[in-house]
DRENTORMI-544151 format. One record per residue: residue in one letter; x, y, z of N, C-alpha, C in turn. Coordinates in steps of 0.05 Angstrom, whole numbers, plus 5000, padded with zeros to 4 digits. Example, Ala and Ser with C-alpha at 12.3 -4.5 7.8 and 13.67 -1.06 7.14 Angstrom:
DRENTORMI-544151
a526448865156524649105156526449345156;s525749555142527349795143525850015157;
//
This chain:
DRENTORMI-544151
x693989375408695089555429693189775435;x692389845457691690025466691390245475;x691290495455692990835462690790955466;x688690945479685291105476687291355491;x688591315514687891485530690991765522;x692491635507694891715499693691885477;x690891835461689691995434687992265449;x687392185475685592365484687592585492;x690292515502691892735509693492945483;x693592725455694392795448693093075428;x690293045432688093155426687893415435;x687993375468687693615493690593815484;x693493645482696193765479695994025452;x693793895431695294065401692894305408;x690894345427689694525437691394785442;x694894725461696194925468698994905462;x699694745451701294625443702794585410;x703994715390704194715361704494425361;x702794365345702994095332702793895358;x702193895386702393775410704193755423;x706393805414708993695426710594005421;x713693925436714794035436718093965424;x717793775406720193795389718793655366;x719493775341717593585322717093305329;x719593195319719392915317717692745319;x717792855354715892705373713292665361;x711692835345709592825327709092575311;x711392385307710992085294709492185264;x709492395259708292475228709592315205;x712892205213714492085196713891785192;x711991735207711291415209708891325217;x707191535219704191605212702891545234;x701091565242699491485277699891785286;x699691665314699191885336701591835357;x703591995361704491985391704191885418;x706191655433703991475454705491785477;x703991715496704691895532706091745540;x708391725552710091595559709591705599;x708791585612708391605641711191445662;x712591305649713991265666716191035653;x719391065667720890925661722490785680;x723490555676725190295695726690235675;x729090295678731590155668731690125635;x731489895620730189925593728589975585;x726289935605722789985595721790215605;x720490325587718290615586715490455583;x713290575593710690515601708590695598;x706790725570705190945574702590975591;x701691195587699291285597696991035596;x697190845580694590655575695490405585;x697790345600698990125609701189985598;x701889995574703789915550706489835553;x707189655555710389655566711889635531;x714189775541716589815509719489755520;x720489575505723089585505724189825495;x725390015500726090285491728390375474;x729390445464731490435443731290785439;x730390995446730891155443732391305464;x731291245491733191325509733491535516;x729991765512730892055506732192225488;x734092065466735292075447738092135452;x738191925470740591845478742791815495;x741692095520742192075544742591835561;x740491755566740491495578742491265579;x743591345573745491055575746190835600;x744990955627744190765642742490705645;x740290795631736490655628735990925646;x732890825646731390935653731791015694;x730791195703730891235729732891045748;x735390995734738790925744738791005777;x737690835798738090855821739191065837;x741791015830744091205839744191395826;x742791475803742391705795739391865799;x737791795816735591795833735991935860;x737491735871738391785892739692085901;x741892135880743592265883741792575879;x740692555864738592765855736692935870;x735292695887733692695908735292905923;x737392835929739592925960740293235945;x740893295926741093585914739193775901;x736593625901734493745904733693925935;x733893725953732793745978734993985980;x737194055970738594265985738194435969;x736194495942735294715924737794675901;x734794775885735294645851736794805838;x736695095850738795345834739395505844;x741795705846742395895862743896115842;x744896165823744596265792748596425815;x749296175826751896235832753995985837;x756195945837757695675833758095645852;x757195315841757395045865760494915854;x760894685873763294535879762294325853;x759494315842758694055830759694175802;x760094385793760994535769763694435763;x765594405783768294435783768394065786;x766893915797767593705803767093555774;x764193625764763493525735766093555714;x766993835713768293905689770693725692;x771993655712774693505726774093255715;x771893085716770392895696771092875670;x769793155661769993085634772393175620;x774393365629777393385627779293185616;x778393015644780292775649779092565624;x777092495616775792365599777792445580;x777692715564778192815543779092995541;x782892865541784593115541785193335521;x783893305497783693605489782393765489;x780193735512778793975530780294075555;x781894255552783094395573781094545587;x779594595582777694795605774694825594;x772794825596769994805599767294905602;x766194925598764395195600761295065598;x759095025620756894925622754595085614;x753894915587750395115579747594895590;x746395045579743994825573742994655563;x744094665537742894465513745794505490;x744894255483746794235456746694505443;x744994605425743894815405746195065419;x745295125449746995345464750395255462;x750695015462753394975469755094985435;x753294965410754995035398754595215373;x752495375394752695705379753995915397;x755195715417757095855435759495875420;x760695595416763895455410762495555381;x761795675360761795765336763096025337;x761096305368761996465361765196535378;x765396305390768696435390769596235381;x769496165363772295995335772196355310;x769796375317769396685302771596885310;x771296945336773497195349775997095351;x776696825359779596685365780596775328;x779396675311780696685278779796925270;x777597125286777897315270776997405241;x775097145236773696965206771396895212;x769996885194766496885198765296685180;x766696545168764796285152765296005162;x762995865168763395615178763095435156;x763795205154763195035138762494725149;x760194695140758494385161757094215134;x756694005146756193805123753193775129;x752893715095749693555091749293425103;x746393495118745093255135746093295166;x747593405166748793435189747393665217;x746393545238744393755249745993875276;x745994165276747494205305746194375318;x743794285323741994495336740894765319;x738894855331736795015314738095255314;x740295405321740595585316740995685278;x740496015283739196075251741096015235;x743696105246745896005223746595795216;x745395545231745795235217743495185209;x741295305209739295245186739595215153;x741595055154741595095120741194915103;x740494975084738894675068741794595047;x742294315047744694315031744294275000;x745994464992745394444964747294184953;x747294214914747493964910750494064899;x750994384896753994484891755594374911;x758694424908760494304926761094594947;x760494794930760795044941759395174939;x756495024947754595214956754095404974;x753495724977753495845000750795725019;x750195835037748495715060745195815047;x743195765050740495875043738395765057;x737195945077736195855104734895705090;x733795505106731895265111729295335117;x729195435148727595505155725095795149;x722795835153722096185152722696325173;x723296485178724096655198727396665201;x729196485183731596525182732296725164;x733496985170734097245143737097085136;x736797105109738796975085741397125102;x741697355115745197405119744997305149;x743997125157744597005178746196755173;x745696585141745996285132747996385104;x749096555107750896685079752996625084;x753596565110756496465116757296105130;x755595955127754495735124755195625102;x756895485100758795345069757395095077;x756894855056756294575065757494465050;x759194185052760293995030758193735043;x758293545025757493205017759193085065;x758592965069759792855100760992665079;x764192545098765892405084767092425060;x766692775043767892745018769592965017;x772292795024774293065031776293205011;x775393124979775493174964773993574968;x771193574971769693824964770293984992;x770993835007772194065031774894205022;x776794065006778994195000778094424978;x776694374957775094564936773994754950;x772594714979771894924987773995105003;x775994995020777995225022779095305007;x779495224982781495374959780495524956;x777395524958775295834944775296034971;x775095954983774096095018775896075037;x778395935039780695955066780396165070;x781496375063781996675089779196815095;x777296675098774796775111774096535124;x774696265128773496005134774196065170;x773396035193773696055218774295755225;x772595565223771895355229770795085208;x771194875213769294635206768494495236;x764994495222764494445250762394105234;x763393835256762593635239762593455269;x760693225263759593075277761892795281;x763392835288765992635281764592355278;x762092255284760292015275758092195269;x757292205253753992365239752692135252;x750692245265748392185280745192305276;x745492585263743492595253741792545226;x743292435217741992275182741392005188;x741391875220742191595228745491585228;x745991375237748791375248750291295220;x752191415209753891445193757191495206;x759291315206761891335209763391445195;x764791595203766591755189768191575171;x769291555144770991385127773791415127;x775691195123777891225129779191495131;x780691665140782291855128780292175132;x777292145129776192365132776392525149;x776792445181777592685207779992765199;x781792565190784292655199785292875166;x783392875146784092995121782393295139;x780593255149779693575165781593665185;x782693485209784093635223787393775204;x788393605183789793725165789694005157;x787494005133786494325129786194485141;x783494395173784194635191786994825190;x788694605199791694705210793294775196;x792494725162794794865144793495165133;x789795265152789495455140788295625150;x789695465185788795705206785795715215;x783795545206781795545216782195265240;x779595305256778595135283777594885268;x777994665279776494455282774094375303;x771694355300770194375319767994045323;x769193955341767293635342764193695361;x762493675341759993585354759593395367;x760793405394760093115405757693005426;x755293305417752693205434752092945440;x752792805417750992555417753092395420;x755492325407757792155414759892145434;x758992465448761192425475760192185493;x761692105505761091835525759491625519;x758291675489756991485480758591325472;x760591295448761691115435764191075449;x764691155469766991105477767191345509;x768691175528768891445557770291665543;x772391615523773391965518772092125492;x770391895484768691965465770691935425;x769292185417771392135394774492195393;x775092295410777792285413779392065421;x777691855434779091635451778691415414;x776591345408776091295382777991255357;x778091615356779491615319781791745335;x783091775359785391975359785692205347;x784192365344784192685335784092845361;x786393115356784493295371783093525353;x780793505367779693825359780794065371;x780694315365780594525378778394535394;x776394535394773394565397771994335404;x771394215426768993925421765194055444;x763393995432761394095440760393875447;x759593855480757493635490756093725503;x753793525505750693525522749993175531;x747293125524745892845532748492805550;x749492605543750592335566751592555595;x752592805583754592965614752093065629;x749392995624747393105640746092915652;x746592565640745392465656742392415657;x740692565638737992615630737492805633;x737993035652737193295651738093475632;x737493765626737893875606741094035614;x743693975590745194035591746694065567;x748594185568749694225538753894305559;x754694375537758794415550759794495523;x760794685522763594585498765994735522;x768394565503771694635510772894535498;x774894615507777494665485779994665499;x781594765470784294895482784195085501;x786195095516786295355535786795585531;x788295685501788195885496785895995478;x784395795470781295945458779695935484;x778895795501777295825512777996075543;x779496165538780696415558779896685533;x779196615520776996845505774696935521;x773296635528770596665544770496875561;x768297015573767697195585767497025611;x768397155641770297385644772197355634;x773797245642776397265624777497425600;x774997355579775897445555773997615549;x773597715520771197955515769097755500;x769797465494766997305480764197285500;x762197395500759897385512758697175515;x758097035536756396785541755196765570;x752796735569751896685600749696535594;x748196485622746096345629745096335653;x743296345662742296395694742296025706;x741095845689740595575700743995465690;x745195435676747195355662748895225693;x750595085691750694935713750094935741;x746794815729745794845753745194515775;x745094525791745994375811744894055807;x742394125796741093835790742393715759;x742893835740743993785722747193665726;x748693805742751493695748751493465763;x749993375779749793165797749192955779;x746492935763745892745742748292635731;x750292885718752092865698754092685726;x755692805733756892655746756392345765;x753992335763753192015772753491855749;x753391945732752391815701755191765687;x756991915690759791925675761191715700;x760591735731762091575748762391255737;x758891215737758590985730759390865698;x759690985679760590895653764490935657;x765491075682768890975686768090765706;x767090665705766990385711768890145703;x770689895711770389725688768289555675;x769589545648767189315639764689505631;x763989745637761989925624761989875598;x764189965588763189945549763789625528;x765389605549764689225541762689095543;x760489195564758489065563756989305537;x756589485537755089615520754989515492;x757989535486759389375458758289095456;x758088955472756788605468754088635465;x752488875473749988765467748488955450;x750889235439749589325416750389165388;x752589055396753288835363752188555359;x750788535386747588285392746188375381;x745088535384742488715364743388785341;x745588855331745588915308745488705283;x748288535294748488245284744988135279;x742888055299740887955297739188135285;x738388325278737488515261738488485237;x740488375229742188465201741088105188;x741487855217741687625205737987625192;x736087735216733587715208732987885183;x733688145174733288255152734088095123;x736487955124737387775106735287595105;x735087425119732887225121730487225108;x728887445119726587575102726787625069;x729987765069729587875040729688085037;x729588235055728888565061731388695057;x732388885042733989085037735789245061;x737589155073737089275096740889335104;x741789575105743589645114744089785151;x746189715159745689755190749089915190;x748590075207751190225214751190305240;x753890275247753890265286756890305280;x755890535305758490605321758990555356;x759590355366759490295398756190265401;x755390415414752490325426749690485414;x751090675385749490775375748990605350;x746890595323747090435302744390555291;x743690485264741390615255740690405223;x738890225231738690035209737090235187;x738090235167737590445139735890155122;x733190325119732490055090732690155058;x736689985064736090075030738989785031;x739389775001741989564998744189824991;x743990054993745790074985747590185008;x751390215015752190335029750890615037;x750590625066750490925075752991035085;x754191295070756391335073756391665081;x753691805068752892165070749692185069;x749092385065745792425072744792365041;x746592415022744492314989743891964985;x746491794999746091565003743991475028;x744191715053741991485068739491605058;x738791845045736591895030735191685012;x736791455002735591254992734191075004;x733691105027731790875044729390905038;x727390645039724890655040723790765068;x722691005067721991095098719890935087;x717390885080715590765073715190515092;x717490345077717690165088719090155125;x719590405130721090385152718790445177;x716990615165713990695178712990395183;x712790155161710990035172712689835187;x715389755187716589715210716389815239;x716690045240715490235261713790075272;x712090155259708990025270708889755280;x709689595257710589255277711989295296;x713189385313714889335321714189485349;x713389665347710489925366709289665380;x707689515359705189295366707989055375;x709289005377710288715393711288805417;x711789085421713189225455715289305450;x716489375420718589505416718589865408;x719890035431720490355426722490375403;x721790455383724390575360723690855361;x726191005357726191285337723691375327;x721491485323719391465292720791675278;x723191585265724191615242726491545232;x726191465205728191295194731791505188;x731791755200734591815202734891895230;x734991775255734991865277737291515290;x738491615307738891315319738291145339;x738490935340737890835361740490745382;x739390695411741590755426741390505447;x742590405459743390165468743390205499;x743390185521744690255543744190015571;x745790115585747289855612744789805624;x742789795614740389655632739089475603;x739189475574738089315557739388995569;x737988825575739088545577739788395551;x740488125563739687975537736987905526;x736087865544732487825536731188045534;x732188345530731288485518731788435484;x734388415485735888345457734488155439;x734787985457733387645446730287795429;x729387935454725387975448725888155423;x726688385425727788555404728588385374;x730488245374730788065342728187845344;x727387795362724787645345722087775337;x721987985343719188205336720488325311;x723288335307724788365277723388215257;x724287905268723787715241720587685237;x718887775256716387835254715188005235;x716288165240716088515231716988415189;x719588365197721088305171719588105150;x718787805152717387675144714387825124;x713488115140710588085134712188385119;x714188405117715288655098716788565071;x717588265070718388165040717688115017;
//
């Protein structure tokens, strides 16, 4: 394969650029090489700078769920461009989006448009803060909800560990109120309210963990959280950046039947552009400013090209037959991924939720971040790499997921499991 001209940029990029890029990841440091330029996308396939065609599986990381440059979502874009991109005052497309995502998911009574995930739920943190009146959150290992300082916390191996930044530049009483338990062990969440209820505000949890790779919640675990919440006065808060409209049109609510107080989304309600939402009940979110005295603004925050995306993008997945088709051909890929890893010999656990899934190389269940910590990234790097060289886009990294969407064919699928048993064979 051919990246001369993808090394030369990537060369010119770390000139002005930390590390070249602008979100780690992207760095591929986790699976060793260099970062390709990605110049252009059609439906499933992305195409770099050196000519390269990829079946894609990242999808932006996950937005995409109608592929790449979605016609009608082109289109539509074009036409609200041409009438200007921002006016830092409300459009009809604000009110028409949120009516969208309402109706999707009725325990968002009302709505509130940011930018990005990270904004949308260091928003919905600080008013679960003023609504309870309580200042400690409690979030699980492995669990990522955007860079803000107070979820920087590295999980300890206590059940009631306090928070202890991660990062440098995080000061320790920013992450002191940052509790973490084990994801799915609702055993050490109850240990932790017995120690901490009348200071606890919130649990704030990924109702499918998506950032350790895709991990499903275990029988009984939402519904043992929305329990506690409610017997101790704290919020329930669903991270649903990544799983709103992904796994389902109402997302996790349509799913496991919970409501949250609190659900935080971005990717899919933007459509590809940069967006972020949380909402709620109606009597927490009439906190929000004006209304209320909780402070939140933004100058771009629903801004015109972002709502249009979102709303072309959510039209088309209330579609029929949208997630039926999604569902048949992420459990194609998965199924053929799982039969070729067997085959080979290769160690290989796969976990999927709807159209998200994240093959883990290890035998053992992935159930929290100390179990999917047992993978061979090693081995997952030089998968990577096979799989780079036959025309296949993955993740470059082994806790990230991969994402499925209404433009992968079958002969994407088909090409996809046979660059597997390729890949797999020369890894046994």
């Amino acid at each position: 394969m051919n990246d001369e001209r993808s090394r030369q940029l990537f060369e010119e990029a770390k000139k002005y650029l930390p590390g070249g890029v602008d979100s780690p990841v992207r760095a591929y440091r986790a699976v060793g090489g260099d970062p390709l330029f990605i110049q252009k996308g059609k439906g499933a396939h992305i195409y770099d700078v050196d000519g390269n065609e990829f079946i894609d599986y990242v999808g932006s990381w996950g937005p995409l769920i109608a592929g790449h440059a979605y016609p009608q979502v082109v289109r539509a874009l074009k036409q609200a461009a041409g009438l200007g991109t921002s006016f830092g005052a409300p459009t009809e497309l604000e009110t028409e989006l949120a009516r969208l995502v309402i109706a999707a998911m009725p325990q968002v009574e009302k709505v509130r448009f940011v930018n990005s995930g990270t904004e949308a739920v260091m928003s919905a943190l600080r008013l679960a803060r003023a609504f309870t009146k309580r200042d400690r959150i409690v979030k699980f290992e492995g669990g990522y909800h955007g860079h803000a300082d107070g979820l920087l916390v590295r999980a300890g191996s206590g059940l009631t560990t306090l928070g202890i930044p991660e990062s440098p530049g995080v000061p320790a009483a920013y992450a002191q109120n940052t509790l973490t338990c084990p994801y799915n062990d609702m055993a050490s969440v109850k240990r932790m309210f017995k120690t901490y209820a009348e200071g606890i505000a919130a649990v704030l949890v990924e109702p499918v963990a998506a950032n350790m790779g895709v991990v499903p919640p275990q029988p009984g675990f939402l519904e043992g959280l929305r329990q506690v919440t409610q017997e101790s006065g704290a919020l329930l808060i669903f991270d649903e950046v990544i799983t709103g409209f992904r796994i389902a049109y109402g997302g996790a609510h349509e799913v496991f039947a919970i409501d949250a107080d609190l659900t935080t989304m971005g990717k899919v309600i933007g459509g590809g552009l940069p967006v972020g939402a949380y909402g709620g009940r109606r009597e927490i979110m009439d906190m929000v400013a004006p209304d209320g005295p909780v402070y939140q603004a933004g100058t771009l925050s629903g801004n015109p090209l972002a709502m249009t995306a979102g709303i072309e993008t959510i039209k088309l997945l209330g579609r029929p037959g949208a997630y039926a088709r999604l569902e048949k051909r992420a459990a194609s890929l998965a199924g053929g991924l799982k039969a070729a890893a067997a085959e080979a010999g290769v160690p290989l656990t796969l976990n999927r939720q709807g159209s998200a899934m994240t093959p883990f190389f290890t035998s053992r269940p992935v159930v929290d971040y100390e179990s999917a910590k047992t993978s061979d990234t090693t081995r997952f790097g030089k998968f990577f790499r096979g799989m780079l060289e036959r025309g296949v886009y993955l993740p470059p990294s082994q806790f990230e997921a991969w994402f499925v969407s209404l433009a992968h064919t079958e002969g994407d699928i088909k090409h996809t499991v046979e660059a597997a048993k390729e890949v797999f064979a020369g890894l046994s």
